[in-house]
Residue, then its C-alpha position, 0 to 999 in steps of 0.5 A: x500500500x502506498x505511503x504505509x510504514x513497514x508496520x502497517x504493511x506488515x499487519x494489512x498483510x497479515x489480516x489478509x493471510x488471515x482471511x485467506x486461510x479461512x476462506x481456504x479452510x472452509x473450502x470456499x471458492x473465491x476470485x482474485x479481481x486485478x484492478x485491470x480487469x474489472x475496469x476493463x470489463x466494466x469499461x472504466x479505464x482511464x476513468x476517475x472514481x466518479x465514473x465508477x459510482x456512476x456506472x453503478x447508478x446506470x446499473x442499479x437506478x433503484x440503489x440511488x441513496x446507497x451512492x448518492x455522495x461523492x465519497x460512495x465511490x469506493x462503496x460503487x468499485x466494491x460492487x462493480x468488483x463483486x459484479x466482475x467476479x460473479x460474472x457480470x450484470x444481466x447487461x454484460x451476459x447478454x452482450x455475451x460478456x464473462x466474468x474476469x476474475x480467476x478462480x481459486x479453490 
């Protein structure tokens, strides 16, 4: 993560082995999802953060006041990240569009 010290590295690095684990250990399939690939799949390169609450307003017309602020930018990318793995909105299936994210088990 960029300007974090060592420390905070180190424990951000270990809640993540943490969840991995679990996740592993329950033997729960999951997706990493690269920045690159949900963009791109949500057609967002090159976009700010904007863009992104946006997208998902034109996705989810009725979840407004969920992303009404300017700040919910980062609640939009969460679902357009959870959207790329799950294999995209009915809008993309019908374009004949996929899931970007590569499965782990």
């Amino acid at each position: 993560m960029p300007r974090q010290g060592v420390a905070s590295t180190f424990k951000y690095a270990r809640a993540v082995g943490s969840l991995e684990t679990v996740v592993a250990c329950l033997d729960i399939p999951y997706s990493i999802i690269e920045p690159s690939a949900w963009k791109k799949f949500h057609h967002l390169i090159g976009a700010d953060k904007e863009a992104s609450r946006q997208r998902v307003l034109q996705l989810f017309p009725g979840a407004h006041t969920l992303f009404s602020r300017k700040l919910d930018h980062q609640r939009a990318e969460a679902v357009l990240i959870a959207l790329t793995g799950a294999g995209g909105s009915a809008e993309n299936r019908a374009n004949g569009e996929t899931g970007a994210g590569r499965m782990k088990r």
